[in-house]
C-alpha positions as CSV (number, residue, x, y, z in Angstrom):
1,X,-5.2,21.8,7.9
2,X,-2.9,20.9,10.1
3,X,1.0,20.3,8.3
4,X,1.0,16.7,10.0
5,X,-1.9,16.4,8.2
6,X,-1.3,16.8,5.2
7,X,2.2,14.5,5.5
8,X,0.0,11.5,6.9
9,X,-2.4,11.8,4.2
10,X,0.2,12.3,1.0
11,X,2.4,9.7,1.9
12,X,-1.0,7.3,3.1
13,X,-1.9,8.1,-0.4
14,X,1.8,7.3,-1.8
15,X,2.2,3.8,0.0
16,X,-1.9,2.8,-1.2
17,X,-0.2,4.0,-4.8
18,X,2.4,1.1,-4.4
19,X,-0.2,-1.2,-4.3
20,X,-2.7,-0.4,-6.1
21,X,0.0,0.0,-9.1
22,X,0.8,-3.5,-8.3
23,X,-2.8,-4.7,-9.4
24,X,-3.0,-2.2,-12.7
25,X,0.5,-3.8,-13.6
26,X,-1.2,-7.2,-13.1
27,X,-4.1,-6.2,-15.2
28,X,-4.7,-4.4,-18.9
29,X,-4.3,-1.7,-17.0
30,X,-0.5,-1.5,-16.8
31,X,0.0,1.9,-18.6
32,X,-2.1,3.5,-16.1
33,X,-0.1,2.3,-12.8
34,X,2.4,5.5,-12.6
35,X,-0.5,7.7,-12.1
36,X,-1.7,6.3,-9.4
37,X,1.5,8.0,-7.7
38,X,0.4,11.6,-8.2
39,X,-3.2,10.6,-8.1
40,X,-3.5,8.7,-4.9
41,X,-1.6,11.3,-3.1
42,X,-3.9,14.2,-4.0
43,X,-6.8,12.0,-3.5
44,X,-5.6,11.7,0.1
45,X,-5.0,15.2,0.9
46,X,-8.0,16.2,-0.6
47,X,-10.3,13.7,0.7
48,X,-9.4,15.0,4.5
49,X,-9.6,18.2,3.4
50,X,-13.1,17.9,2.6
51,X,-13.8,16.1,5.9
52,X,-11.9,18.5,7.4
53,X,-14.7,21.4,6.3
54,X,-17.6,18.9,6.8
55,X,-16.3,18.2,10.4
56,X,-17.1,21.5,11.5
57,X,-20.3,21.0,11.1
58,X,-20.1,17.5,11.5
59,X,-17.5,16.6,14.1
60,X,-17.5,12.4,13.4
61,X,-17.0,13.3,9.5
62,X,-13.6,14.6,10.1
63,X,-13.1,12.3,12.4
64,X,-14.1,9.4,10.3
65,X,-11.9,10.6,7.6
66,X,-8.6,10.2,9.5
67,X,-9.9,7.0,10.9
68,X,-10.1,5.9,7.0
69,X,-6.4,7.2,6.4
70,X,-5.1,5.3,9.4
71,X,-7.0,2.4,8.5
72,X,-6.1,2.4,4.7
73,X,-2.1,2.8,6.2
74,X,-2.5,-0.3,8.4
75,X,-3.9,-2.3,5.6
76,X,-0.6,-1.7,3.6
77,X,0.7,-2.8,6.5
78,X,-1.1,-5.8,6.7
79,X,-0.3,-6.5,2.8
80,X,3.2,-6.4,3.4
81,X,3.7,-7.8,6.7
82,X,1.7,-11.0,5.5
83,X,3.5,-11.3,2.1
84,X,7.0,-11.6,4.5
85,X,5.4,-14.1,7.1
86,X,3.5,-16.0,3.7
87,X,6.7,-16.5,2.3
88,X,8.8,-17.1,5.7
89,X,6.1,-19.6,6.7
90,X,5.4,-21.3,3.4
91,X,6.5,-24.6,4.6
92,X,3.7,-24.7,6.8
93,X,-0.1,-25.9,5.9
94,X,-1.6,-23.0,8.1
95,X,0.9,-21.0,7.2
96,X,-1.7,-18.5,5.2
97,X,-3.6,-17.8,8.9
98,X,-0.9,-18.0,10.8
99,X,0.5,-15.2,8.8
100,X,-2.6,-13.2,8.4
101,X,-3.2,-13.3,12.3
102,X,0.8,-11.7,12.9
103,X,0.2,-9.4,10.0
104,X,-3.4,-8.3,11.2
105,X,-1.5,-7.9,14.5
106,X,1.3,-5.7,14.0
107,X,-1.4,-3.2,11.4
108,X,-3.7,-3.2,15.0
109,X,-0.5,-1.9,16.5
110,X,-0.1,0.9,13.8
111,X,-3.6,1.8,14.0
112,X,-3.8,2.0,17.8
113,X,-0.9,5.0,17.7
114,X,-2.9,6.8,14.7
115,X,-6.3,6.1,16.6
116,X,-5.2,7.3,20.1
117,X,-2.8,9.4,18.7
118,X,-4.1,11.6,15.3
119,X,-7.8,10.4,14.8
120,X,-9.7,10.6,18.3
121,X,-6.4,12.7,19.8
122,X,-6.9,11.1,23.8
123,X,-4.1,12.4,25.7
124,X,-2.6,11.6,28.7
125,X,-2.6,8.2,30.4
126,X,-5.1,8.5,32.7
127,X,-7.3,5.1,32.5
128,X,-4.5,3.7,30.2
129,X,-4.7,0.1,31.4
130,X,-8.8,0.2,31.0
131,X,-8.3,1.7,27.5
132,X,-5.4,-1.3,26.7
133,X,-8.7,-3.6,27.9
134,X,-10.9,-2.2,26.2
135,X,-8.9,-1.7,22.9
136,X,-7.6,-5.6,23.3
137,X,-11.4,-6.7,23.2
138,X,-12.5,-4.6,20.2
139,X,-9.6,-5.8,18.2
140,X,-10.1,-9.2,19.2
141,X,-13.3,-9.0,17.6
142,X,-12.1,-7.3,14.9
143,X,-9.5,-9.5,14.4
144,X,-12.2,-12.4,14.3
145,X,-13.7,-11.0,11.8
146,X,-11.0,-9.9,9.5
147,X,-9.4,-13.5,9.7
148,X,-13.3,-14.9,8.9
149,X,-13.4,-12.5,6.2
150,X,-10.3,-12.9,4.5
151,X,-10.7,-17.1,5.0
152,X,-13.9,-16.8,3.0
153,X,-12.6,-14.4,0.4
154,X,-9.6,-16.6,-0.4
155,X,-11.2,-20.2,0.0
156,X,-14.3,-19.7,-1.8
157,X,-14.7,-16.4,-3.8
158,X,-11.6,-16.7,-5.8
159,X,-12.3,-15.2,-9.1
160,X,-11.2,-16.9,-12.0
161,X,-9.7,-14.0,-14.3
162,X,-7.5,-12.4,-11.5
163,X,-4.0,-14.0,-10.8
164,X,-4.2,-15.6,-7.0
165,X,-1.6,-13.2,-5.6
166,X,-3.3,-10.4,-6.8
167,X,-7.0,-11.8,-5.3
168,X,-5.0,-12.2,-1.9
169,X,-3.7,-8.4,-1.6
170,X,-7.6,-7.9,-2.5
171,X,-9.4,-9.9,0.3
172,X,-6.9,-8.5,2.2
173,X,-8.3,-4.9,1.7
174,X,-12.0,-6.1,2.0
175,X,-11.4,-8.3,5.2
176,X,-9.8,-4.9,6.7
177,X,-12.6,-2.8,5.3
178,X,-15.7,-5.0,6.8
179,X,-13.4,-5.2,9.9
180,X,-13.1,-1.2,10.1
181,X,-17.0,-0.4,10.6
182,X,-16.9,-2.9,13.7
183,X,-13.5,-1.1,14.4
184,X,-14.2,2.8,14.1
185,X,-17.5,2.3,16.1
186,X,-15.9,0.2,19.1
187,X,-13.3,2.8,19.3
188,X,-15.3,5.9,19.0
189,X,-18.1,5.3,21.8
190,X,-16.3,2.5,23.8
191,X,-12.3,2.9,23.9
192,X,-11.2,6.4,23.0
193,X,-14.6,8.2,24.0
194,X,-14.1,11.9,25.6
């Protein structure tokens, strides 16, 4: 394993840790939030070290695994870009999309760099403008249904034993999750194909 690696994945690990300790502290499960600091981490790096073995056999599985550790970085992303725009645009009575839609943004942003970057690792800028395209149209999509997703999840799935900011960070996670499948497939065999 590559030392980059296993940085990306310990401190993607560390940051998920931050928010996932944020819903055991919500919960009964307060006592068990510090642990998720060592445990997260370890999960991380372990997790793409297993792909890592099962991608030499299996190139996509290795591939798919950093796509998942990218993916599960944006979506903290997205968490905390939205709670700043949320607050920032309370005052307004779309405020909610309006901020999911900059938030879902700025995390495509993030996971174009690890995508091009770390996961599918295109070089060069040969075709760039195509791959912008092409990229643009995927994420447009994605972003349709992440938004769709997320609307539904908060409007009308909204438990009633978890605390409303706590069911937010949640459809969050699921909107970027149902998103990704459309995402890691668009960007595998359309945009960053070799």
């Amino acid at each position: 394993m590559k030392p980059y690696d296993f940085y990306f994945s310990t401190i993607t690990g560390f940051c998920v840790a931050i928010v996932f300790a944020g819903f055991a502290e919500a919960s009964q499960f307060d006592y068990l939030a510090w642990h998720l600091f060592w445990l997260f981490p370890m999960m991380s790096f372990l997790g793409l070290w297993i792909c890592e073995i099962l991608g030499k056999k299996f190139h996509f599985v290795h591939q798919a695994g950093k796509f998942f550790l990218v993916g599960a970085f944006s979506a903290i992303v997205d968490i905390k870009v939205y709670q700043f725009f949320a607050w920032g645009l309370a005052f307004l009575l779309a405020g909610s999309i309006i901020s999911k839609c900059i938030s879902f943004l700025v995390a495509t942003a993030v996971k174009y760099g690890g995508n091009k970057i770390w996961v599918f690792q295109k070089k060069g800028r040969d075709g760039i403008k195509k791959e912008v395209i092409q990229f643009s149209f995927i994420t447009l999509i994605g972003m349709i249904i992440d938004v769709f997703v997320f609307y539904c999840a908060t409007t009308w799935l909204q438990p009633q034993n978890i605390p409303t900011h706590v069911w937010t960070e949640i459809s969050i996670i699921i909107a970027a999750l149902v998103a990704a499948i459309w995402n890691f497939l668009g960007y595998k065999f359309i945009v960053f194909k070799k």
